[in-house]
LOVO-969231 format. One record per atom (N, C-alpha, C): residue number from 1; x, y, z. Coordinates in steps of 0.001 Angstrom, whole numbers, padded with zeros to 6 digits. Layout:
N
num->NUM | c1->X | c2->Y | c3->Z
...
END
This chain:
161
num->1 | c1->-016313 | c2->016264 | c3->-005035
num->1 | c1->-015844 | c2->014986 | c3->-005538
num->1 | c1->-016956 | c2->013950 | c3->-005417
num->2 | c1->-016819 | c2->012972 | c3->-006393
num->2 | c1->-017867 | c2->012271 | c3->-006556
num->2 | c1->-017523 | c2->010633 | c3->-005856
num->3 | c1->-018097 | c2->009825 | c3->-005211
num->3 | c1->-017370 | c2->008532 | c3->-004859
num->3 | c1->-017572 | c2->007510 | c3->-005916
num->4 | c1->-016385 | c2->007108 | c3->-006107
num->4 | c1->-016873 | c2->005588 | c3->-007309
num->4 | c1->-017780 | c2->004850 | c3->-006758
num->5 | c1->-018424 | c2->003915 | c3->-007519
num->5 | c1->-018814 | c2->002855 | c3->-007711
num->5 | c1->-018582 | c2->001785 | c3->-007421
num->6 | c1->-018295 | c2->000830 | c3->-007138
num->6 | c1->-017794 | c2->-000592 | c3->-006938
num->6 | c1->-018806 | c2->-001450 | c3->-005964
num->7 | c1->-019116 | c2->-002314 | c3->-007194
num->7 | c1->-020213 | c2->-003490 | c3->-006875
num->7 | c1->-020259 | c2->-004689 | c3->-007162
num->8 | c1->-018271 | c2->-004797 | c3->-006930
num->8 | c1->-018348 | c2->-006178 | c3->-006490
num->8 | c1->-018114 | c2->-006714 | c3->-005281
num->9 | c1->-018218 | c2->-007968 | c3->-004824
num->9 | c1->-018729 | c2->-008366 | c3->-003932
num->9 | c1->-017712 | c2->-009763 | c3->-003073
num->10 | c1->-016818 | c2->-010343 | c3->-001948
num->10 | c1->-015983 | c2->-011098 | c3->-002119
num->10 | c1->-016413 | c2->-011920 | c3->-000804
num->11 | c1->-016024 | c2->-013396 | c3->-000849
num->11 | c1->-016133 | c2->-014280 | c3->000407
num->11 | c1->-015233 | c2->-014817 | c3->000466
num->12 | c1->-014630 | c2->-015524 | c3->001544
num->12 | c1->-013572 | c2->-016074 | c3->001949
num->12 | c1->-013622 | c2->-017603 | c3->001345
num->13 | c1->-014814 | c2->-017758 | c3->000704
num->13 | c1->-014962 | c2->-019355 | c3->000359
num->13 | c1->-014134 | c2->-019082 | c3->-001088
num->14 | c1->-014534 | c2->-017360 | c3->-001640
num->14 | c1->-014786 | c2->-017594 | c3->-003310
num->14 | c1->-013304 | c2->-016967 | c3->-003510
num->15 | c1->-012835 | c2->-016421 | c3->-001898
num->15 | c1->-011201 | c2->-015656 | c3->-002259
num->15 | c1->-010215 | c2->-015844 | c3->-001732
num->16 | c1->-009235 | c2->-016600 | c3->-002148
num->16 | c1->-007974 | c2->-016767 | c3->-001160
num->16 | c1->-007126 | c2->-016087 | c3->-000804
num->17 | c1->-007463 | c2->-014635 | c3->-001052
num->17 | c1->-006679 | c2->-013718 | c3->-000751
num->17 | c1->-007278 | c2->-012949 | c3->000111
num->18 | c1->-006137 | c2->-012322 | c3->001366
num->18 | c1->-006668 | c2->-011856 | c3->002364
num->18 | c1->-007302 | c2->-010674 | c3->002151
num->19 | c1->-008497 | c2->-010986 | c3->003568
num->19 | c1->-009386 | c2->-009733 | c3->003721
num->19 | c1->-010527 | c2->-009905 | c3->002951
num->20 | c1->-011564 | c2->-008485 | c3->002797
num->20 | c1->-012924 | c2->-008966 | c3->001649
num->20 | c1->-012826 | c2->-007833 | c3->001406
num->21 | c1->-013457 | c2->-007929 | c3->-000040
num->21 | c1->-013885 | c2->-006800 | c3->-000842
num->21 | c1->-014856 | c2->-005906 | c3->-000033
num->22 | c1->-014559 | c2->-004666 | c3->-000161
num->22 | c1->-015629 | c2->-003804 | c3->000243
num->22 | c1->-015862 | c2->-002594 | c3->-000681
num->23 | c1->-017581 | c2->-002841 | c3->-000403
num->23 | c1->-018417 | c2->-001984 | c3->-001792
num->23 | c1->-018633 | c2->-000325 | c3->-001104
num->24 | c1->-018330 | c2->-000636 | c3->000272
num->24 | c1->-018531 | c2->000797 | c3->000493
num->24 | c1->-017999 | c2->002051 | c3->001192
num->25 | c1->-016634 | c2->001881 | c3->000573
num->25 | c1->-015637 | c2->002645 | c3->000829
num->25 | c1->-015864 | c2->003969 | c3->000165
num->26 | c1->-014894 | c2->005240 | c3->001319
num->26 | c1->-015080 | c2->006264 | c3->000441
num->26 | c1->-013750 | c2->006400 | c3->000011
num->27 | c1->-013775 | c2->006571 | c3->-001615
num->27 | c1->-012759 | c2->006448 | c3->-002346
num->27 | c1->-013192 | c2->007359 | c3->-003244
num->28 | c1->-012703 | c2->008295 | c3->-004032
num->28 | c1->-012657 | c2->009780 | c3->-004702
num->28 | c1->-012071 | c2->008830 | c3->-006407
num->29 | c1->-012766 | c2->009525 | c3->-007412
num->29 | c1->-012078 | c2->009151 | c3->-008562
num->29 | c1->-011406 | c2->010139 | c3->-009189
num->30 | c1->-010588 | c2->009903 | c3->-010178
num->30 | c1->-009464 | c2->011057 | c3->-010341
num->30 | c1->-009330 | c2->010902 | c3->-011795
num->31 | c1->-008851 | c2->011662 | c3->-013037
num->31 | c1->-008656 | c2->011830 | c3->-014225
num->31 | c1->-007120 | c2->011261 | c3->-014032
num->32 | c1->-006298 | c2->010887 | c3->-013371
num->32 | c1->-005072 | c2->009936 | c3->-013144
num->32 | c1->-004282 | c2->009704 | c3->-011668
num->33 | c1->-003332 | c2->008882 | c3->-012136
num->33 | c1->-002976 | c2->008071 | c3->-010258
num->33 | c1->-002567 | c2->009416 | c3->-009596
num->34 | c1->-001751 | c2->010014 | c3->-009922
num->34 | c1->-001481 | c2->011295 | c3->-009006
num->34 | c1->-002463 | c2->011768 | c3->-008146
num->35 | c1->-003553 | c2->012164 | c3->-009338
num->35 | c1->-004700 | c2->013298 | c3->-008381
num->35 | c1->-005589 | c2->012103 | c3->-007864
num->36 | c1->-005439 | c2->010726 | c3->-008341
num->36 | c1->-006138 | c2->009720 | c3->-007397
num->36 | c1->-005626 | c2->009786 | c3->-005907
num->37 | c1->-004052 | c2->009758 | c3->-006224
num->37 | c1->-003296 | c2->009865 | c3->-004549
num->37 | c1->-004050 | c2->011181 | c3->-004087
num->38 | c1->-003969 | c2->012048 | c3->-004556
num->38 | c1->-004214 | c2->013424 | c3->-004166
num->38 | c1->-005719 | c2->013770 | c3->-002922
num->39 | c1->-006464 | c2->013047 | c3->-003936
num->39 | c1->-008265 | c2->013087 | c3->-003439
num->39 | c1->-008515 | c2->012196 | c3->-002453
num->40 | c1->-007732 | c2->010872 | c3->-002705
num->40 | c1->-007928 | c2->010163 | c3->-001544
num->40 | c1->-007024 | c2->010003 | c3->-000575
num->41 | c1->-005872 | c2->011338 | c3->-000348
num->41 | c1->-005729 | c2->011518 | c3->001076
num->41 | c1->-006708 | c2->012496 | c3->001839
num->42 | c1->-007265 | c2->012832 | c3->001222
num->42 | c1->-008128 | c2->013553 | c3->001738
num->42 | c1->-009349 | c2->013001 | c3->002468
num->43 | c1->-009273 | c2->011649 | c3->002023
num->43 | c1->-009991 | c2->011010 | c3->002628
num->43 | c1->-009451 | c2->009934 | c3->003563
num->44 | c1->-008700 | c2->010192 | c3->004093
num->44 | c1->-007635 | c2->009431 | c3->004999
num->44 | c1->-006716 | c2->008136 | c3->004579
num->45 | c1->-006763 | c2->008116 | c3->003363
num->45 | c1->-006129 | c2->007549 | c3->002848
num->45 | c1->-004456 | c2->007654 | c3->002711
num->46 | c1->-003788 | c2->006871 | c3->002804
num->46 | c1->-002336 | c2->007160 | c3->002741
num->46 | c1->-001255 | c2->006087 | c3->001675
num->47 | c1->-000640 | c2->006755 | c3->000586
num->47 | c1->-000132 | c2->005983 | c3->-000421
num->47 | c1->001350 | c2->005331 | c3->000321
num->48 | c1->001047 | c2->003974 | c3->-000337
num->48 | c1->002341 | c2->003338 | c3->000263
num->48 | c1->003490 | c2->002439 | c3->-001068
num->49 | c1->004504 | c2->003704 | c3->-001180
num->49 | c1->005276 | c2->003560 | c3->-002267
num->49 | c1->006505 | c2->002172 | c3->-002126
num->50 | c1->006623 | c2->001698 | c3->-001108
num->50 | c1->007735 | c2->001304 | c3->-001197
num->50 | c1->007580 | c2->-000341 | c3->-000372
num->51 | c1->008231 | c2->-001397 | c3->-000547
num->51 | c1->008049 | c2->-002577 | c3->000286
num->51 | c1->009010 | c2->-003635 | c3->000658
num->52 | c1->008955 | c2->-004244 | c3->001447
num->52 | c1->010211 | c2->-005210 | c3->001849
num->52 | c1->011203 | c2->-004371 | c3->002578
num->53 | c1->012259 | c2->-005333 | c3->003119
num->53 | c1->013194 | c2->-004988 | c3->003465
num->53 | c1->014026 | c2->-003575 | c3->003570
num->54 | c1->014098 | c2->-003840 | c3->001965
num->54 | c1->015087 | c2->-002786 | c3->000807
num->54 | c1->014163 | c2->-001591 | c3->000093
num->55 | c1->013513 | c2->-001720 | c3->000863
num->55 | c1->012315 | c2->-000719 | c3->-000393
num->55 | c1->011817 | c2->-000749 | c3->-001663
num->56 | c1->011635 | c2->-001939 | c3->-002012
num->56 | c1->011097 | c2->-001874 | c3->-003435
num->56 | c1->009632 | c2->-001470 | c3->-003750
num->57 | c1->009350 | c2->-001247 | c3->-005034
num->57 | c1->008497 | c2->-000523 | c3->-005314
num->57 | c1->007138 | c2->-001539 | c3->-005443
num->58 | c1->006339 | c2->-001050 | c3->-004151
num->58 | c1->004622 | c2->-001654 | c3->-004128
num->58 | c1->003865 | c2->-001749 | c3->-005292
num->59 | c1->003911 | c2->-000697 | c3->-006162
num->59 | c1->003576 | c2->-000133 | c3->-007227
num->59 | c1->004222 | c2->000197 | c3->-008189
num->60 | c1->003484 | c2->001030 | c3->-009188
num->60 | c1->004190 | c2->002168 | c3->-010313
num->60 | c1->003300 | c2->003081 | c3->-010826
num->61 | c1->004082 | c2->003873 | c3->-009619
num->61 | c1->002812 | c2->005286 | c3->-009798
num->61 | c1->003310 | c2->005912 | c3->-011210
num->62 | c1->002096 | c2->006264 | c3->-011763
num->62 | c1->000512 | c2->006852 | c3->-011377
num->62 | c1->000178 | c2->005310 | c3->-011922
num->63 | c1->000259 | c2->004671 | c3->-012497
num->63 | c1->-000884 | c2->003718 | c3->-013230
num->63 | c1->-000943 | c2->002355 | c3->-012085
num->64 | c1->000216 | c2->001707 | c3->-011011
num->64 | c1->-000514 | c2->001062 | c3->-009586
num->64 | c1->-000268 | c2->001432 | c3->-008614
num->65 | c1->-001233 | c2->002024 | c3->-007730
num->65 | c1->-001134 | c2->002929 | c3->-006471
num->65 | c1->-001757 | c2->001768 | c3->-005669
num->66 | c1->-001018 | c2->001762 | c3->-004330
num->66 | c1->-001699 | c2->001226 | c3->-003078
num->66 | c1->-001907 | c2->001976 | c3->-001863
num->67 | c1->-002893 | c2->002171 | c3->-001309
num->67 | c1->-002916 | c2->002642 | c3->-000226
num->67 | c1->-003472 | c2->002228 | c3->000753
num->68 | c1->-002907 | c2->002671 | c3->001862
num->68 | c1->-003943 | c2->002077 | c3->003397
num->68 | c1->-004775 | c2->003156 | c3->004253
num->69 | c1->-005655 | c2->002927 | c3->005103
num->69 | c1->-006060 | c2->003534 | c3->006110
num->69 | c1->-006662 | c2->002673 | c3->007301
num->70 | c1->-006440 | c2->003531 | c3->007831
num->70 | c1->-006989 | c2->003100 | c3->009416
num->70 | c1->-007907 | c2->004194 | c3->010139
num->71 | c1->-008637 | c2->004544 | c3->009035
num->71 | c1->-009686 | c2->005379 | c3->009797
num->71 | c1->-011139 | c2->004619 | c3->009926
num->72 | c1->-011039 | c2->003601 | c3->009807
num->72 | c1->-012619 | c2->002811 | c3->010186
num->72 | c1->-012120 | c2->001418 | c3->011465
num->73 | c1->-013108 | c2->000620 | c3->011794
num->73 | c1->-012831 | c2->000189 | c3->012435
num->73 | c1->-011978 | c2->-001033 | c3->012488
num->74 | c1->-011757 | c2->-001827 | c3->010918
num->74 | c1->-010735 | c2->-002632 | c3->010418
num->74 | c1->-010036 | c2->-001894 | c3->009700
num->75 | c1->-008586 | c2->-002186 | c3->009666
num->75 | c1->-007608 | c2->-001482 | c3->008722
num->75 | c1->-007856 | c2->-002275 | c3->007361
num->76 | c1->-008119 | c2->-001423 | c3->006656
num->76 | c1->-008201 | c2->-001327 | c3->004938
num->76 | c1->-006800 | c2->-000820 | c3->004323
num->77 | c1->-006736 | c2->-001803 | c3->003019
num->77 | c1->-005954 | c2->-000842 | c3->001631
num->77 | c1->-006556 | c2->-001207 | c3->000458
num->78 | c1->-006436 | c2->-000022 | c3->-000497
num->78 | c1->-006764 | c2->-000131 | c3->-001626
num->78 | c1->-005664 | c2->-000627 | c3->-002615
num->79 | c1->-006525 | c2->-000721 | c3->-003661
num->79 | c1->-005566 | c2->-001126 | c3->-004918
num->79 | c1->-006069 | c2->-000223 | c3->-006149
num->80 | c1->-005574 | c2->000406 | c3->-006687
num->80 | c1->-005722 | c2->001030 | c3->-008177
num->80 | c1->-005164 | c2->000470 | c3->-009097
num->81 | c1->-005405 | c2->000298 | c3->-009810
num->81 | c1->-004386 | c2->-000388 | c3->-011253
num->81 | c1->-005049 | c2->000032 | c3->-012530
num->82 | c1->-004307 | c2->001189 | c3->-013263
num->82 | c1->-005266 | c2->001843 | c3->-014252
num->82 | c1->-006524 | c2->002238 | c3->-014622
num->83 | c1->-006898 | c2->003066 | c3->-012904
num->83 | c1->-008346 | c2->003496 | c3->-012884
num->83 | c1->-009404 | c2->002397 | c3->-012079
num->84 | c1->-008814 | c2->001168 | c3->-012109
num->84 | c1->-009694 | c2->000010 | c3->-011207
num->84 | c1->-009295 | c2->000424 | c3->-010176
num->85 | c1->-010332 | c2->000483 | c3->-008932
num->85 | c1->-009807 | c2->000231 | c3->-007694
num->85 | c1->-010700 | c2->-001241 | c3->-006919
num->86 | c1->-009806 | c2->-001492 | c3->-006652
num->86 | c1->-010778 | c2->-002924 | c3->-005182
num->86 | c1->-010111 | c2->-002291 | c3->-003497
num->87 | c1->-011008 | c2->-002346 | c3->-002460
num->87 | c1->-011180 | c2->-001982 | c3->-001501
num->87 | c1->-011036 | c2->-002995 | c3->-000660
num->88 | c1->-009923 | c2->-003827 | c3->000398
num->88 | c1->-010185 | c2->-004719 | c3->001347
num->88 | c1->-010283 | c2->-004408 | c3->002573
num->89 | c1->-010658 | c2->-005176 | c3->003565
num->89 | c1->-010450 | c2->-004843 | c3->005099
num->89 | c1->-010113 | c2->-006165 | c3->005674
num->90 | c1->-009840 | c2->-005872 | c3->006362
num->90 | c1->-008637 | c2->-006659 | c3->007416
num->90 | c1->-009262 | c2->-006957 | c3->008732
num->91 | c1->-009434 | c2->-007789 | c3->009371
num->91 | c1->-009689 | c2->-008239 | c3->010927
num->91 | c1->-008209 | c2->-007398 | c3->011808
num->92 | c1->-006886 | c2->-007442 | c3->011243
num->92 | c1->-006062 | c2->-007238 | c3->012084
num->92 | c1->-004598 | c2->-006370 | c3->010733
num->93 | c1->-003963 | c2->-005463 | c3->011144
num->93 | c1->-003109 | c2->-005475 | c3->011087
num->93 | c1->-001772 | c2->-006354 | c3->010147
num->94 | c1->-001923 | c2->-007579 | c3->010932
num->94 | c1->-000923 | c2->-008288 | c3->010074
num->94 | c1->-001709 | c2->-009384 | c3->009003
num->95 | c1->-002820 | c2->-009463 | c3->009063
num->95 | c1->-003997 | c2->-009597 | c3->007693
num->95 | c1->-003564 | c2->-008916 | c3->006836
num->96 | c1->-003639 | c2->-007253 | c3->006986
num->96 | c1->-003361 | c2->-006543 | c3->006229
num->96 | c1->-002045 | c2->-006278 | c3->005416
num->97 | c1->-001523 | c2->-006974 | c3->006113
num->97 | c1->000228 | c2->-006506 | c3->006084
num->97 | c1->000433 | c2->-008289 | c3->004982
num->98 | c1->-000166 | c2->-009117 | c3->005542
num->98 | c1->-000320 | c2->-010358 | c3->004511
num->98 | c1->-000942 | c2->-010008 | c3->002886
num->99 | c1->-001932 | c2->-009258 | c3->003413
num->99 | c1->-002365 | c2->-008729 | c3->001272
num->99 | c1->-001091 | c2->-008044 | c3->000705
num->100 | c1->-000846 | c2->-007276 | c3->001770
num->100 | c1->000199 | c2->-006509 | c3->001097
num->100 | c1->001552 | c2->-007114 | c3->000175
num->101 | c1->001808 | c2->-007858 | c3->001734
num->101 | c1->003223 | c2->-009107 | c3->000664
num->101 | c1->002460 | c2->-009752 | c3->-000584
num->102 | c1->000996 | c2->-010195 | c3->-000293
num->102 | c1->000527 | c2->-010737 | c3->-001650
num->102 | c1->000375 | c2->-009668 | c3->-002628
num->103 | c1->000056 | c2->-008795 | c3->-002897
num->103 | c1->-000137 | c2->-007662 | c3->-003773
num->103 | c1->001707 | c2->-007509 | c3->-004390
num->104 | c1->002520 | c2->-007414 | c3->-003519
num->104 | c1->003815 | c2->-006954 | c3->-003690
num->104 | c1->004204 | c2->-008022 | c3->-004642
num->105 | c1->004062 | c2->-009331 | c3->-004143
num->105 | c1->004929 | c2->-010566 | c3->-004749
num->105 | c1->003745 | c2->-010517 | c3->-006229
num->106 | c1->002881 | c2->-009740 | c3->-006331
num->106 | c1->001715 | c2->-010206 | c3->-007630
num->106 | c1->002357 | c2->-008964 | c3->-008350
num->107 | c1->002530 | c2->-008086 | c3->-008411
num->107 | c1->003048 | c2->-007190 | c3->-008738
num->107 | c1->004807 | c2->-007293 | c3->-009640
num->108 | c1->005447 | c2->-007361 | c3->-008556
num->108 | c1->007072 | c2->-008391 | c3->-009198
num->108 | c1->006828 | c2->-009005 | c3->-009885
num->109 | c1->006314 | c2->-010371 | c3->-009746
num->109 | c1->005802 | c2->-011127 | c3->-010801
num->109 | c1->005607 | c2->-011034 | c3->-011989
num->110 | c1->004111 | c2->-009596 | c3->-012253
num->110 | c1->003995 | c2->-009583 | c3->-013664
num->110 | c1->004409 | c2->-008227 | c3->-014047
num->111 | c1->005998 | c2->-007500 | c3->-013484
num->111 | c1->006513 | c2->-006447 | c3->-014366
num->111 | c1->006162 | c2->-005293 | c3->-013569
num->112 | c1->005453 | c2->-004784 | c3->-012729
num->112 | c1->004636 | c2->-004071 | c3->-012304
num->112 | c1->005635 | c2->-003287 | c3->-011031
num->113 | c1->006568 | c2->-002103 | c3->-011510
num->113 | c1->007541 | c2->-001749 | c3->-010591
num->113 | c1->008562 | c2->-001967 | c3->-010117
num->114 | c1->009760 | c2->-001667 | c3->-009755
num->114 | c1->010390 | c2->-002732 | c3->-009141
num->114 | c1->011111 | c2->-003220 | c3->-008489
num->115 | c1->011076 | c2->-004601 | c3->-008565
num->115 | c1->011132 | c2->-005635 | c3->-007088
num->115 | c1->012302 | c2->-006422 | c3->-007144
num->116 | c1->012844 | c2->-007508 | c3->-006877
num->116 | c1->013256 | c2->-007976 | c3->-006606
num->116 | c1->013787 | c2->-008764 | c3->-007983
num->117 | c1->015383 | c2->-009196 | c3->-008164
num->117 | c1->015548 | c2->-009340 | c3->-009184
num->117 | c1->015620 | c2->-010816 | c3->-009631
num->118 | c1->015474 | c2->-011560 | c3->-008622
num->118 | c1->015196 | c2->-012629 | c3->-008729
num->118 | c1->013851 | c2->-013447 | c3->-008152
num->119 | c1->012727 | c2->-012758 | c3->-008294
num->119 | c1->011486 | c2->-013232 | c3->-007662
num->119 | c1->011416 | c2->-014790 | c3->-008700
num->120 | c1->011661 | c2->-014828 | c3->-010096
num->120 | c1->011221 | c2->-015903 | c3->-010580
num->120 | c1->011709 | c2->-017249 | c3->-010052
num->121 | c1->013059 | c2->-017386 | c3->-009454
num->121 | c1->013248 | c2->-018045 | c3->-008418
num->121 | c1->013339 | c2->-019214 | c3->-007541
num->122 | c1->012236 | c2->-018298 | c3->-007016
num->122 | c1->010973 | c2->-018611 | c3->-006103
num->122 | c1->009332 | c2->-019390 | c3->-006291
num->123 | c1->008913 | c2->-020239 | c3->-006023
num->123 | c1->007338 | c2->-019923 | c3->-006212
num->123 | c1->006744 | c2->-019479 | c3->-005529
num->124 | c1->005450 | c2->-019419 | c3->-005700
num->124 | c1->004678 | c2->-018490 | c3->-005484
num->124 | c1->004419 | c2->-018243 | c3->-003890
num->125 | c1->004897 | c2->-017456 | c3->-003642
num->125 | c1->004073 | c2->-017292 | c3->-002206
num->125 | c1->005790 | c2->-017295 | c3->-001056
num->126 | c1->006479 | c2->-018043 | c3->-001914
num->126 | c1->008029 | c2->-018482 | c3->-000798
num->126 | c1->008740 | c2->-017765 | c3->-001074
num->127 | c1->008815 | c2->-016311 | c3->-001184
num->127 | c1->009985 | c2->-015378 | c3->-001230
num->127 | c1->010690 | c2->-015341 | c3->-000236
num->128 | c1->011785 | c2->-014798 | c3->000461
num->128 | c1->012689 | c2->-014799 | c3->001398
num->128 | c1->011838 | c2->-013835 | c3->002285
num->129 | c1->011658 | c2->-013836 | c3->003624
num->129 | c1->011428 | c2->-012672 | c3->004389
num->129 | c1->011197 | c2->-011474 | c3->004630
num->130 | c1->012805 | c2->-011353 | c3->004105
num->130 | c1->013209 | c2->-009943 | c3->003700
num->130 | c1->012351 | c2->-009071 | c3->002683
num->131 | c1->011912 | c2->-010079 | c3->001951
num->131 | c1->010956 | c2->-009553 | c3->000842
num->131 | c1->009470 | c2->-008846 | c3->001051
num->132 | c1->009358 | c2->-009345 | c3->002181
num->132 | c1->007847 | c2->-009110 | c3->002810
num->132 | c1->008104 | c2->-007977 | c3->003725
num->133 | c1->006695 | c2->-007163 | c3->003955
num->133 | c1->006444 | c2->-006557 | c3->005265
num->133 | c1->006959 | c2->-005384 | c3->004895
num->134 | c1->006842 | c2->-004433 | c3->005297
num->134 | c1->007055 | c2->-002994 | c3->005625
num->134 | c1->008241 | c2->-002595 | c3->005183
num->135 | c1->009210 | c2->-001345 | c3->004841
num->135 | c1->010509 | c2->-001694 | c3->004432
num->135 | c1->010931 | c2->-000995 | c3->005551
num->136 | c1->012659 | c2->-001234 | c3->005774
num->136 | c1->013608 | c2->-000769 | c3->007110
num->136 | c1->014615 | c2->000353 | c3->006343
num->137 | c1->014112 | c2->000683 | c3->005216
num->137 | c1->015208 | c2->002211 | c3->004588
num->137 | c1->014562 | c2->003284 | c3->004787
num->138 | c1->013910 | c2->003239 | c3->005694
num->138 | c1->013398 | c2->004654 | c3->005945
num->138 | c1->012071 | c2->005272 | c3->005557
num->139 | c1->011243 | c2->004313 | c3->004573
num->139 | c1->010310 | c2->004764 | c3->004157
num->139 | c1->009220 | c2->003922 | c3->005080
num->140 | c1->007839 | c2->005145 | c3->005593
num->140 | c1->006954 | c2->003987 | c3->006261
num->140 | c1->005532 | c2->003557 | c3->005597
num->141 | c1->005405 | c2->002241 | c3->005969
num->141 | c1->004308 | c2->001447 | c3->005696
num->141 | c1->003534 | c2->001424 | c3->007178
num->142 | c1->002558 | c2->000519 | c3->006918
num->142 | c1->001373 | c2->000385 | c3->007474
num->142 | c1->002111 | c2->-000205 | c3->008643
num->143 | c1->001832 | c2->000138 | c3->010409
num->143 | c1->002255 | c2->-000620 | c3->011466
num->143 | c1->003357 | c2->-000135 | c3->011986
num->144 | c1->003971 | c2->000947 | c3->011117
num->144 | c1->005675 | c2->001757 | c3->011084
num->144 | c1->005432 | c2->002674 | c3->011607
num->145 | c1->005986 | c2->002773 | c3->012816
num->145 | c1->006173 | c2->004150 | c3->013616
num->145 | c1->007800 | c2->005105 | c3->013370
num->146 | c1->007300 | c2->006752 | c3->013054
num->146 | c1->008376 | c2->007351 | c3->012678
num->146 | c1->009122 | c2->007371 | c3->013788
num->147 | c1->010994 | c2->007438 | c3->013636
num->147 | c1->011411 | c2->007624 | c3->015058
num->147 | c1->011058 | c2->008957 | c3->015950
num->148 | c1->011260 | c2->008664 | c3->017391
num->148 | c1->011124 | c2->010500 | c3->017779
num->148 | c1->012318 | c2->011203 | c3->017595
num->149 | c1->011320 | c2->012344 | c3->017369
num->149 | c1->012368 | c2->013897 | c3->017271
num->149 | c1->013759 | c2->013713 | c3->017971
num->150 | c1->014744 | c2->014046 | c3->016992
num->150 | c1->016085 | c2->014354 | c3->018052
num->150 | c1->016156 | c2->015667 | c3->018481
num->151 | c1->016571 | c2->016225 | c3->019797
num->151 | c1->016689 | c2->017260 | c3->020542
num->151 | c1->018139 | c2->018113 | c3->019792
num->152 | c1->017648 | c2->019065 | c3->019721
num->152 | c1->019478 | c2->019671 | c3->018931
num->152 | c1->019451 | c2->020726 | c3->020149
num->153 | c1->020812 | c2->020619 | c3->020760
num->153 | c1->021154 | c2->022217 | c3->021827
num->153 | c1->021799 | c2->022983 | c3->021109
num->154 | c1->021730 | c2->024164 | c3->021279
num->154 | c1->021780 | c2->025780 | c3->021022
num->154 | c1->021068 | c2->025577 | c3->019546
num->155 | c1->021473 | c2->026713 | c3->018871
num->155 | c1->020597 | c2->027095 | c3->017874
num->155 | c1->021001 | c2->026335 | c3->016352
num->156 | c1->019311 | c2->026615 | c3->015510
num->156 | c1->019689 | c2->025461 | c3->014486
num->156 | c1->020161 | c2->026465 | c3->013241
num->157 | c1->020630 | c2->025989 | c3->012102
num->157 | c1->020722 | c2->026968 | c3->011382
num->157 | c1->020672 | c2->026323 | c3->010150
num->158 | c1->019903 | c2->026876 | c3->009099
num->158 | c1->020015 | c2->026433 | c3->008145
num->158 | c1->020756 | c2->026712 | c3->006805
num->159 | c1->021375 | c2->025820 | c3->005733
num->159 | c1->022006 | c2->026376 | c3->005060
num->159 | c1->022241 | c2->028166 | c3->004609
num->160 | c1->023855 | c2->028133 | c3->004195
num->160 | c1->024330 | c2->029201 | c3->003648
num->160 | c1->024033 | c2->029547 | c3->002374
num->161 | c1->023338 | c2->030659 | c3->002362
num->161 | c1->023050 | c2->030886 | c3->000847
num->161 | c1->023719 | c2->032084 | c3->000503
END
């Protein structure tokens, strides 16, 4: 696999959106979003389908994929959106978890998956809470720990066929 390209470049003066661009991520390119998800878990990358509260949709795979990792020393996520990707990193955690609600609420906004049925609403940036952050139906995001294993006594069995 070959690594993209990306040579642009971001400052906190020139971007109000959290985190900075980074040119030198390893990120895998793909003939579509699927085998994009595909290549770049392989590179520790992890796709994050779902957001808010209720689970709505971060994206709309294959054509906007988001993903995070935490295999460097700031937590990063990407953005794909029909073959573009931009690369940020994060000082912390809930930096990261701030692009994210921004990515989510930019996303709702212009059609892009979906969210919330009344985002228009709202302006920009003042969605309800609930709307933000990680979702609580079961699916995990960035900062979400799975519950532990439940213990089953005597034996398990699986369906009758």
């Amino acid at each position: 696999m070959q690594l993209l390209d990306r040579s642009a470049a971001s400052t906190a003066e020139t971007d109000p959106i959290p985190g900075r661009v980074v040119t030198d991520a390893r990120v895998y390119p793909a003939e579509n979003g699927y085998e994009f998800i595909s290549n770049n878990e392989l590179a520790g990358w992890q796709p994050v389908a779902d957001w808010g509260r209720d689970g709505w949709d971060l994206g709309h795979w294959p054509t906007h994929i988001v993903m995070v990792s935490n295999e460097t020393a700031h937590p990063r996520a990407l953005v794909y959106r029909e073959g573009n990707v931009e690369v940020r990193e994060f000082e912390s955690e809930s930096e990261r978890t701030a692009f994210l609600d921004h990515t989510a609420e930019w996303n709702w906004r212009h059609g892009v998956g979906r969210g919330p049925g009344d985002v228009g609403a709202y302006s920009v940036g003042s969605l309800p809470q609930t709307y933000y952050g990680a979702p609580s139906t079961g699916a995990l995001g960035p900062g979400v720990t799975p519950a532990a294993p439940v213990e089953v006594a005597g034996p398990v069995r699986g369906p009758a066929f």
